[in-house]
MMTF fields as JSON, N, C-alpha, C and O atoms, coordinates in Angstrom:
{
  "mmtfVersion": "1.0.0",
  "mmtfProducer": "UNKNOWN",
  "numBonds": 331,
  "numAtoms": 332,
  "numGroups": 83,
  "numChains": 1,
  "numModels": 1,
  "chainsPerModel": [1],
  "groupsPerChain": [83],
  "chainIdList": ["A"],
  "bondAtomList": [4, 2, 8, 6, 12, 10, 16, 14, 20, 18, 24, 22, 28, 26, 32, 30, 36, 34, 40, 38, 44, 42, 48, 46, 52, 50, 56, 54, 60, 58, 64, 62, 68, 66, 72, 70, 76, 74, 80, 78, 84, 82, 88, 86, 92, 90, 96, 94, 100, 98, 104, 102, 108, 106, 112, 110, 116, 114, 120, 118, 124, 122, 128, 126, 132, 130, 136, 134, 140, 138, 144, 142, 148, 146, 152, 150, 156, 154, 160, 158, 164, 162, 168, 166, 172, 170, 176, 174, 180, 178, 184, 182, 188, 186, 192, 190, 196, 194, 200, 198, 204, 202, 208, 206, 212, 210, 216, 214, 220, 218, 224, 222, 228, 226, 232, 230, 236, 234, 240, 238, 244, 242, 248, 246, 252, 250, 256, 254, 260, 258, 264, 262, 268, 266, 272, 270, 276, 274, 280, 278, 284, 282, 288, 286, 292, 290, 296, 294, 300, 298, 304, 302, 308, 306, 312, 310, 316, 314, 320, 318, 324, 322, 328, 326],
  "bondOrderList": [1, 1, 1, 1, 1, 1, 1, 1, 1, 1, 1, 1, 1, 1, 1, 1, 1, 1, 1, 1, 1, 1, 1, 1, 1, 1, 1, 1, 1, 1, 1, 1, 1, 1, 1, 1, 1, 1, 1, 1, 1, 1, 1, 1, 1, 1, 1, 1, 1, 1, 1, 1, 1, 1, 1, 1, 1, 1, 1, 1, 1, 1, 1, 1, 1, 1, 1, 1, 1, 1, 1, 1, 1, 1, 1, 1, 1, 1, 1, 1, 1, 1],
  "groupList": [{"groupName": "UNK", "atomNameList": ["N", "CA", "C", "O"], "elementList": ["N", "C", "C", "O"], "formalChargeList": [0, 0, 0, 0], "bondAtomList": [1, 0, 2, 1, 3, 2], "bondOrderList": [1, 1, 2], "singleLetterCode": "X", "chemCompType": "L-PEPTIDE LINKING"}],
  "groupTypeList": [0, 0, 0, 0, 0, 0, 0, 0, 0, 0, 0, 0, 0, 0, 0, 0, 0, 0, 0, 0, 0, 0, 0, 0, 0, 0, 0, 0, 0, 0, 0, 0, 0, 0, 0, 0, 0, 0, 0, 0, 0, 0, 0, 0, 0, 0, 0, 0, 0, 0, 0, 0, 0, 0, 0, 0, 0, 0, 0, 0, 0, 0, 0, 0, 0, 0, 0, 0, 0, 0, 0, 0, 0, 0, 0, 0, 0, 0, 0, 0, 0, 0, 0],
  "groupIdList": [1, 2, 3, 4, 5, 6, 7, 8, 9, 10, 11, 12, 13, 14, 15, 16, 17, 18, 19, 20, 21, 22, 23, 24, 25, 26, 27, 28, 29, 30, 31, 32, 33, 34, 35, 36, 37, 38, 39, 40, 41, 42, 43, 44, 45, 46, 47, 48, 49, 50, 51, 52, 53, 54, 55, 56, 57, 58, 59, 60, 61, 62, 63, 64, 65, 66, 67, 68, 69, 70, 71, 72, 73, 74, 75, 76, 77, 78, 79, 80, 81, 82, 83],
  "secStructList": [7, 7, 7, 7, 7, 7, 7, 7, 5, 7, 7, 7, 6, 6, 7, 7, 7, 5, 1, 1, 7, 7, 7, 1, 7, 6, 6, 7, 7, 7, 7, 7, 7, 7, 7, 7, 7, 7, 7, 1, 7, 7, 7, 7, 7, 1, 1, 6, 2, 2, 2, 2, 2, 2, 2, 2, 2, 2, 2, 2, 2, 2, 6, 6, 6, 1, 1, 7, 6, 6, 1, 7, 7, 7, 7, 1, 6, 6, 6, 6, 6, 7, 7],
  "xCoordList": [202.639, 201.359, 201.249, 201.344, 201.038, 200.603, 199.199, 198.354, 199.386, 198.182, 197.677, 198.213, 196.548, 196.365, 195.229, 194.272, 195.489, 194.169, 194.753, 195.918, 193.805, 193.755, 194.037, 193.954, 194.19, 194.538, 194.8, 195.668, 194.206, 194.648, 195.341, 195.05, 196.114, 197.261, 197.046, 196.374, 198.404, 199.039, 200.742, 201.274, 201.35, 202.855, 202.493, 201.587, 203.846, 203.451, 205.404, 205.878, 206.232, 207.747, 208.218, 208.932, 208.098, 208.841, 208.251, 208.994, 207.478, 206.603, 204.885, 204.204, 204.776, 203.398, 202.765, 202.999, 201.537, 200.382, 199.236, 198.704, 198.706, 197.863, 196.662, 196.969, 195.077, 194.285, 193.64, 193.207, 193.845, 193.168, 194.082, 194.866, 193.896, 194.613, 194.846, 194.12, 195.946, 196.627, 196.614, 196.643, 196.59, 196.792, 197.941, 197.988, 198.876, 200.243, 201.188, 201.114, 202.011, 203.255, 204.151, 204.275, 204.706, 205.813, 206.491, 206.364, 207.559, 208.09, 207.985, 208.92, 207.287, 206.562, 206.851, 206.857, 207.181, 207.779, 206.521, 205.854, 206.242, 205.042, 205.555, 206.168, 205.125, 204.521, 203.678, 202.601, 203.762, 202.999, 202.733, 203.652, 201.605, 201.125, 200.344, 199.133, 201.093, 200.398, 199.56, 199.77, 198.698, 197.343, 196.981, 196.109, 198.09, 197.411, 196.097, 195.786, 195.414, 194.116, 194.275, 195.293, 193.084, 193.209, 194.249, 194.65, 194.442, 195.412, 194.145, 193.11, 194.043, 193.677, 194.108, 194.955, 193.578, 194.021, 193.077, 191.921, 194.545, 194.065, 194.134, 194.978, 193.181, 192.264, 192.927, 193.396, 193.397, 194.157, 193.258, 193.021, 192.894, 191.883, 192.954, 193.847, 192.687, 193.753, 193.113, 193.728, 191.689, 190.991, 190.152, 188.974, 191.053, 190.687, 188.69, 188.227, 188.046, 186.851, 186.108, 185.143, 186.427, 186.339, 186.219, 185.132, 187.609, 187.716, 187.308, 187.403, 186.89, 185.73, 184.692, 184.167, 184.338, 183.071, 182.704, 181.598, 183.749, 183.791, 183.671, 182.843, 184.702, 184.505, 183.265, 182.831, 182.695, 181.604, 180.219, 179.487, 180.304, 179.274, 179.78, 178.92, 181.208, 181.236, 180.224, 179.38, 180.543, 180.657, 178.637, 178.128, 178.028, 177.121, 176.309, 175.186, 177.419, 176.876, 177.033, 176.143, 177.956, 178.504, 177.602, 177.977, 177.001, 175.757, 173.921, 172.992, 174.164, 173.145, 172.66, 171.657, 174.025, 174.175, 174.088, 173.616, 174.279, 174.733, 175.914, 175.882, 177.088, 178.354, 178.501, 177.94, 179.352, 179.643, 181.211, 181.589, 182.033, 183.075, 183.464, 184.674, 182.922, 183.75, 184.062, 184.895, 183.775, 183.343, 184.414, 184.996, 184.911, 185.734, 185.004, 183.881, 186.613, 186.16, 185.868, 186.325, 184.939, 184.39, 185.034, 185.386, 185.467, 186.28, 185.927, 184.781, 186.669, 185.56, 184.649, 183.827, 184.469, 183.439, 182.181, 181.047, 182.49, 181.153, 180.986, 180.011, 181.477, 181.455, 180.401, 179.312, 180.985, 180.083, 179.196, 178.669, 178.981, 177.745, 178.012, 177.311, 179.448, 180.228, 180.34, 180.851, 180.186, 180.261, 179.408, 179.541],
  "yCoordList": [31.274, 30.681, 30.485, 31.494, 29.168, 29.759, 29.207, 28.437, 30.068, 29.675, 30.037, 30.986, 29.325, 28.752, 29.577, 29.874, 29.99, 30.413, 30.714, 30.82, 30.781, 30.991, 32.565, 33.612, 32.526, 34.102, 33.994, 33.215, 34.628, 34.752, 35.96, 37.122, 35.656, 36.729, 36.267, 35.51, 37.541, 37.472, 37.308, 38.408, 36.526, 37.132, 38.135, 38.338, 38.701, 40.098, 39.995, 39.776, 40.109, 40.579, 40.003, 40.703, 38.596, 37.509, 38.094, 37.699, 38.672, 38.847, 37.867, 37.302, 38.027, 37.662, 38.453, 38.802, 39.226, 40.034, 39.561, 38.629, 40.163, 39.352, 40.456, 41.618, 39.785, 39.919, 41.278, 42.412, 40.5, 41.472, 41.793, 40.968, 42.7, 43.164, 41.816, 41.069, 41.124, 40.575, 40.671, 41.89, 40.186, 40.304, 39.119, 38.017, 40.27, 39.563, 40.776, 41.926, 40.357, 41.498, 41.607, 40.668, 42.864, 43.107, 42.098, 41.936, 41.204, 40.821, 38.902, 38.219, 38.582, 37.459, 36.503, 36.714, 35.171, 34.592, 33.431, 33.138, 33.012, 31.741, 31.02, 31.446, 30.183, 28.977, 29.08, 29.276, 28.978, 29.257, 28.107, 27.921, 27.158, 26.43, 26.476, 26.272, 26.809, 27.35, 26.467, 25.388, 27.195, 26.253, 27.342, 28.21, 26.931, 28.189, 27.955, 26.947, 29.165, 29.249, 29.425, 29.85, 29.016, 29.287, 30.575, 31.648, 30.042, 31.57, 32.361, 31.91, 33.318, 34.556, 35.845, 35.765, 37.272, 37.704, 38.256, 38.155, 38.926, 38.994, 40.93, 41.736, 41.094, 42.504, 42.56, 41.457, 43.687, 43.812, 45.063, 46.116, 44.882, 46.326, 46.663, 46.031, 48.005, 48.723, 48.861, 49.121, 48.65, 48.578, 47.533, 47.408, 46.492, 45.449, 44.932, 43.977, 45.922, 45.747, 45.89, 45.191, 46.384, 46.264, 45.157, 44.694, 44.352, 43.185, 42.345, 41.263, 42.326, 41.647, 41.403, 40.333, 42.651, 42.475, 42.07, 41.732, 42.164, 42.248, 40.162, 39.459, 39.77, 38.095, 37.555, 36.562, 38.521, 38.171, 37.799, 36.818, 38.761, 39.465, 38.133, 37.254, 37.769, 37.127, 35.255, 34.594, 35.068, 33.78, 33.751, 32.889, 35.03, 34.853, 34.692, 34.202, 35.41, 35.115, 33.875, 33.544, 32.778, 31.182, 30.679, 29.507, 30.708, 30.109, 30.02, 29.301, 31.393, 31.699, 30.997, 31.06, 30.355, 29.744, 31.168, 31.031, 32.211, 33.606, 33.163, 33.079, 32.775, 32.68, 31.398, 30.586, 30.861, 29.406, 29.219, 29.342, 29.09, 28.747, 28.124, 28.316, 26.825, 25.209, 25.41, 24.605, 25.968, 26.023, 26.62, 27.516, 25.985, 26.638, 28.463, 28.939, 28.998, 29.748, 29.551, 28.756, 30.545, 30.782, 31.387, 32.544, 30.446, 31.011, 32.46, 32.865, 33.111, 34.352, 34.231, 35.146, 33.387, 32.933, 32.526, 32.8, 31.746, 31.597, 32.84, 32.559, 34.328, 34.995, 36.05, 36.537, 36.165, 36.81, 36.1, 36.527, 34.567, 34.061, 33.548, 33.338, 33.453, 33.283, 31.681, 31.302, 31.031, 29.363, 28.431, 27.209],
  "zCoordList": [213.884, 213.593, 212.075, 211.376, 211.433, 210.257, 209.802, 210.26, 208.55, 208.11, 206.843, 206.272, 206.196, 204.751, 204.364, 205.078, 202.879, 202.264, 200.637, 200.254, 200.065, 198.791, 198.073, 198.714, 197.431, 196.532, 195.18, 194.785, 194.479, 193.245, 192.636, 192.921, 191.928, 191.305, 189.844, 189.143, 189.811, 188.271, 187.827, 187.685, 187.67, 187.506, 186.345, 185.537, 186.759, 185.833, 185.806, 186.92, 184.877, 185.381, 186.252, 186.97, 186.628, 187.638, 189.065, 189.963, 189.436, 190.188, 190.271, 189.415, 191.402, 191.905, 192.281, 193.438, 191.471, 192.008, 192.361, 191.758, 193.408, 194.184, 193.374, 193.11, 192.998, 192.479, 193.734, 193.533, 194.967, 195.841, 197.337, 197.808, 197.751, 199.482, 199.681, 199.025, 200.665, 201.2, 202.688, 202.855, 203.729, 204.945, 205.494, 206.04, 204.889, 205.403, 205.896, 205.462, 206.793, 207.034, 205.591, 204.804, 205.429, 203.971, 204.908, 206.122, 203.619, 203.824, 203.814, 203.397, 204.102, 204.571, 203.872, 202.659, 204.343, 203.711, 203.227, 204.22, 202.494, 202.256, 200.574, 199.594, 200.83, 199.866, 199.271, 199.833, 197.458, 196.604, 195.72, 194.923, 195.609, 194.658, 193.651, 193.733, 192.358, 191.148, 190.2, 189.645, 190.222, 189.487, 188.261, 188.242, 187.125, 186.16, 185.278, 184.645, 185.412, 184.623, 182.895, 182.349, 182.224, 181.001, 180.124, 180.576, 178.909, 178.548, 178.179, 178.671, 177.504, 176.646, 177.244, 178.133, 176.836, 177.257, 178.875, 179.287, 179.447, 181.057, 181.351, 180.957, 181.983, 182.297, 183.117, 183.398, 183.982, 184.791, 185.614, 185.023, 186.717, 187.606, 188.229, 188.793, 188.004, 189.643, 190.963, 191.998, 190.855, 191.915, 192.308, 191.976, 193.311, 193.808, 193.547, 192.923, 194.243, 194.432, 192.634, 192.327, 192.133, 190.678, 190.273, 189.927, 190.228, 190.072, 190.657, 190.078, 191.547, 192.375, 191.806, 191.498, 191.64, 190.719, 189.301, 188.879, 188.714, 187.187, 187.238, 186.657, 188.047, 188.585, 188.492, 187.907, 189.286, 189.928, 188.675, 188.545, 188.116, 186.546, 185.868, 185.817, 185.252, 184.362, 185.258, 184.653, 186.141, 187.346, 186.555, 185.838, 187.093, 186.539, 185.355, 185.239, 184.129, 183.095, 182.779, 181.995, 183.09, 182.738, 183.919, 183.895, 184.583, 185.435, 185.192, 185.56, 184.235, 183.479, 181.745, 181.034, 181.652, 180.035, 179.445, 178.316, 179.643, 178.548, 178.259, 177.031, 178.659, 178.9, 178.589, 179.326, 177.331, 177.045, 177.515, 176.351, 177.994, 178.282, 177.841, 177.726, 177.175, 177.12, 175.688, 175.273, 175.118, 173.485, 173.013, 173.623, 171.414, 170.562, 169.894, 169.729, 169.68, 169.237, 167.771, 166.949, 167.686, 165.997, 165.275, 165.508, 163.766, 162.723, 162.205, 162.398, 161.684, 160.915, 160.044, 160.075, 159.218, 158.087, 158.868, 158.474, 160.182, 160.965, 161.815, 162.512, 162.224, 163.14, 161.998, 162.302, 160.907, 159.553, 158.758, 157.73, 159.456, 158.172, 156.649, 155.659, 156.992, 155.413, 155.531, 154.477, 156.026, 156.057, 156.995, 156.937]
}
């Protein structure tokens, strides 16, 4: 039977880590189409539901306009008021 769904990971060491539990048999053979996300740096939870949430918090702060996403970052002279 197969069948389709989404997941997000991390390579980590020529590996694929999956962001959250998996419901697959070890072993399993599938097809992976990579859609990489922005660089910076990446948080890594050891506990799935954590990261769930932590998703979740940021999803809302960039829905809320707290959270600018699109935007360059600020030089240091503008981060201190110096320019």
């Amino acid at each position: 039977m197969d069948r389709e769904f989404d997941i997000e990971a991390t390579y980590d060491g020529g590996v694929f880590r999956p962001e959250e539990p998996v419901s697959l048999p070890n072993r399993a053979r599938v097809r992976l189409t990579v859609h990489e996300e922005g660089g910076g740096p990446t948080i890594v939870y050891p506990d799935p539901e954590e990261a769930r949430r932590a998703r979740e918090l940021w999803k809302s702060f960039a829905e809320k306009g707290i959270l600018d996403l699109g935007g360059r970052p600020l030089t240091r002279d503008e981060m201190h008021e110096r320019g």
